[in-house]
N, C-alpha and C positions, 0 to 999 in steps of 0.2 A: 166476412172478410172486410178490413177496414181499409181505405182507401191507402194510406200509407205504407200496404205491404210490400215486400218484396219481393221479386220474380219467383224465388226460388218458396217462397210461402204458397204464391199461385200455382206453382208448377207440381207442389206437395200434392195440394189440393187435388189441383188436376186430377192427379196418379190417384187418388186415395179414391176420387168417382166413378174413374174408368174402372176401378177394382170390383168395386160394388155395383155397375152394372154388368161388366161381363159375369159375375157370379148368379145375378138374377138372370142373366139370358142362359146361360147353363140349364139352371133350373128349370125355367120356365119351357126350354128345349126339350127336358126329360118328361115333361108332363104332356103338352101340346102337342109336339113333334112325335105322332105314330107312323112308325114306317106303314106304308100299304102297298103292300104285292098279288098282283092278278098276273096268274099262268093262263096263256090260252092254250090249252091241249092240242089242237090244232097246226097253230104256227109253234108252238114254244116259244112266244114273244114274252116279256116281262115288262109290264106297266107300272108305275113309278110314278103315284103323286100324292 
């Protein structure tokens, strides 16, 4: 980006990055992110981490 751009050149930009990292965090959410659930028979509590 050249020093002389204009807001709206940065503001593209901007937009165009935010895109491309919410799409990798998506992703990366599907792969890393495994739910894990423990029943205690006992209490019937549910753990969550």
């Amino acid at each position: 980006m050249l020093p002389e751009s204009d807001i709206e050149e940065i503001v593209e930009a901007l937009h165009k990055l935010n895109t491309v990292i919410e799409n990798q965090t998506e992703k990366l959410e599907s792969v890393l992110w495994k739910p894990v659930q423990q029943t205690h028979m006992e209490s019937g509590d549910i753990e969550l981490f």
